[in-house]
N, C-alpha and C positions, 0 to 999 in steps of 0.2 A: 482511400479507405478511411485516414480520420477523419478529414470533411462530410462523410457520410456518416461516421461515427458521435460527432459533434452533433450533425442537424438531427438523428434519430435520438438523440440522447434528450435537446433540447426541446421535441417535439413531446418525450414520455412526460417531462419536466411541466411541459403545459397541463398535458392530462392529466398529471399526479394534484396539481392544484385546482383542479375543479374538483376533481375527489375529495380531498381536504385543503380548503385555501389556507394559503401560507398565515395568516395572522391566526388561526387558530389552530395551526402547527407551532408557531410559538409559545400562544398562550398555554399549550398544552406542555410545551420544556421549558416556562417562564422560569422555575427552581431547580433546571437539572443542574446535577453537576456529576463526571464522570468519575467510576469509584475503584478503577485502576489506573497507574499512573506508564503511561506506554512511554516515554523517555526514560523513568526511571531502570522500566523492565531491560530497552536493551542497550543502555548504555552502565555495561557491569567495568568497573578497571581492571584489568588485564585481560578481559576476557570477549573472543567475539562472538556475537549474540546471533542469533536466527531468527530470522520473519519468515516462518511458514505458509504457504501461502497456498489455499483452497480454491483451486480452479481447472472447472472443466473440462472448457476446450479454449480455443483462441483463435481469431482469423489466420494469423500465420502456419500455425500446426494442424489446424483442423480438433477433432478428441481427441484429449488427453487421458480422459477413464473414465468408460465405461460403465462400472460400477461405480458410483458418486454417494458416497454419503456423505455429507457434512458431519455431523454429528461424532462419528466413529474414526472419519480420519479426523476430525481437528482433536478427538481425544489420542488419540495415535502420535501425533504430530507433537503436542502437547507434552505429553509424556515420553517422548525420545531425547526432550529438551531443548523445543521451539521457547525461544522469549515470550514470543508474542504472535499470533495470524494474521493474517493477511487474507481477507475476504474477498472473492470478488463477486459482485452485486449487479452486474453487467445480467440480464436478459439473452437478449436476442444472438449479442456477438461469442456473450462466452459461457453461455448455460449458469450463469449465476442469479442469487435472489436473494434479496431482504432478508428472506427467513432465513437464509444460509449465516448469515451474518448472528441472527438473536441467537440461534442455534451454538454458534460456536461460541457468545460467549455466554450462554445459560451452561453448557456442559463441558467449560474449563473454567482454570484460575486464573489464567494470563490474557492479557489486552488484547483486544484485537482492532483491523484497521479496515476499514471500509478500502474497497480496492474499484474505484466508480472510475467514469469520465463526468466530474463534476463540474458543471457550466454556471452551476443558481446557487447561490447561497441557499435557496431552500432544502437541497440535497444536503448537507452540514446538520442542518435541524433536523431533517431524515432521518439521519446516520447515526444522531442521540437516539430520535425515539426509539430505533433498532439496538442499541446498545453498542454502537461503537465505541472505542477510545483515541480514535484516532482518525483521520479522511485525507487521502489522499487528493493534493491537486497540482494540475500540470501544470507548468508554466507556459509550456506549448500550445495549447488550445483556450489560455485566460487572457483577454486584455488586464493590462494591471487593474485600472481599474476595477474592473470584476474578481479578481483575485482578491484586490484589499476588502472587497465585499466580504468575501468567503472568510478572509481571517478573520472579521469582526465577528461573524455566523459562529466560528469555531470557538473565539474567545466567550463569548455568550453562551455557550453551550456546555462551554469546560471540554472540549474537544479537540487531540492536539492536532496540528496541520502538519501531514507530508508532502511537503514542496516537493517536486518533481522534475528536475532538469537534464536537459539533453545535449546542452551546447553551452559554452563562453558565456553568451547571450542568454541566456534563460538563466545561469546562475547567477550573471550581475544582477537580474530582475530581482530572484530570490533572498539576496542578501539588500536589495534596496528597501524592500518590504519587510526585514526583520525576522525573515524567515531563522530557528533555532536547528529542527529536522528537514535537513538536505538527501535526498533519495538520489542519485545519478541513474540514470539506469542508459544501460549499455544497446539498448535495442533503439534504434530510428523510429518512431512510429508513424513517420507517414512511408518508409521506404521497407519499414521491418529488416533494414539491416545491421550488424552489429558489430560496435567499435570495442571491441576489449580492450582497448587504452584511454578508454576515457578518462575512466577514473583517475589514471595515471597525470592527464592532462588537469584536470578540475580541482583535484584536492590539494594542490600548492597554491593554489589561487583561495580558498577558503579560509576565514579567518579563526582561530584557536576560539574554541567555548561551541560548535559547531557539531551538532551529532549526525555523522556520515552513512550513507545507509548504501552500499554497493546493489543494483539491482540488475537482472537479466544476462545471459551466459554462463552461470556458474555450472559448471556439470559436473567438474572431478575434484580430488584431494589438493593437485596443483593450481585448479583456480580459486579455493578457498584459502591456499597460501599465501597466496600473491595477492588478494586482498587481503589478507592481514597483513603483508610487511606495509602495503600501502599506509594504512592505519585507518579501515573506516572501521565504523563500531558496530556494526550488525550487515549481514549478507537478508537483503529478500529472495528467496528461493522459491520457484513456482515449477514449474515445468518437471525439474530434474525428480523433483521428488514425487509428482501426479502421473509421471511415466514408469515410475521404479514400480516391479510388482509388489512388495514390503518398502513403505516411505519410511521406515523406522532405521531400516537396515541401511535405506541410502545417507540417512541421514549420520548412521555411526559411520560409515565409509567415508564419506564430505569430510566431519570433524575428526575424525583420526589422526590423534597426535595431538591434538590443538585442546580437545574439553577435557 
């Protein structure tokens, strides 16, 4: 499924550049620069942040909801006391769009992050002209190479990069490359299986100045605990709260006790 996910990804990545070729995609963000600061937003001290995150459906689960507004739950989400969103911009696999993304942050005050499988640096220059604050990339589907692409894209753009690692291996990658925002996330994505100790495993290996983002399995009060004693500094939450009939309500049940 990622291999299929990568070549469809890479294939839209063609057609997006015949539509607008990349040299006048940049000339068009020659002077952007982004005008929320999304490290600042969820690395609060004492306190653990929320990345909300806007998403449809997913190949593993199938729909997640039904009714989908962007607009309405990222103000929802927003105002519960998300840091920051978490877009995803995925098509085909998981009912997401571009506009979803300009959407959430035309009709909030807080950062949001583009949530793609990003292959091209040109997707990074994308992610500005939509209004991201942030783009995720995996370490798993980037030759380094292509990665150090992407952060030069990002740095250019004023766009901050969420590295993305799954293993030992993909963190050493991350911290070779200067990577600042380290996202684990708990789910396999070629196996869609899921290690709820990762985290446990990867964060004594990371080095102090490092902002930690737990992603994938969180569903109850005790696993929002237990990432805190861990000490990462914001939880990405997608599923738990696109399943909840009221995501406000899930979201005061998750932090209870803790905000």
């Amino acid at each position: 499924m990622l291999d299929e996910i990568v070549l469809t990804k890479q294939q839209e990545v063609a057609q997006a550049k015949q539509r607008l070729p990349f040299e006048e995609l940049k000339d068009r963000l020659a002077s952007h620069v982004a005008d929320r600061d999304f490290c600042a937003a969820i690395r609060v001290p004492g306190k653990l942040s929320l990345i909300a995150e806007l998403k449809r459906k997913s190949p593993s689960r199938g729909m997640l909801r039904e009714r989908f507004d962007p607009v309405s739950l990222a103000q929802t989400l927003a105002q519960a006391g998300a840091a920051a969103l978490s877009v995803l911009t995925d098509e085909y696999y998981f009912g997401g769009h571009l506009d979803f993304l300009r959407d959430a942050k035309q009709f909030t005050d807080v950062p949001v992050l583009r949530k793609d499988f990003i292959v091209d640096p040109y997707q990074i220059y994308e992610a500005a002209m939509f209004g991201a604050d942030a783009a995720l990339l995996i370490v798993r589907i980037l030759t380094e190479d292509v990665l150090a692409q992407c952060l030069q894209a990002a740095e250019a753009v004023d766009v901050e990069p969420f590295v993305e690692v799954h293993s030992e291996a993909d963190l050493r990658v991350a911290l070779s490359v200067g990577s600042r925002l380290i996202g684990i996330n708990h789910r396999d994505l070629r196996t869609f299986a899921m290690d709820p100790t990762l985290s446990e495993q990867l964060i004594p290996k990371i080095p102090a100045g490092k902002i930690i983002i737990a992603e994938s399995g969180i569903q109850t009060p005790e696993d929002v605990t237990r990432m805190q004693r861990l000490g990462v500094h914001a939880l990405l939450i997608g599923e738990a709260l696109m399943t909840a009939p009221d995501p406000a309500a899930k979201i005061r049940e998750l932090f209870a006790g803790i905000w």
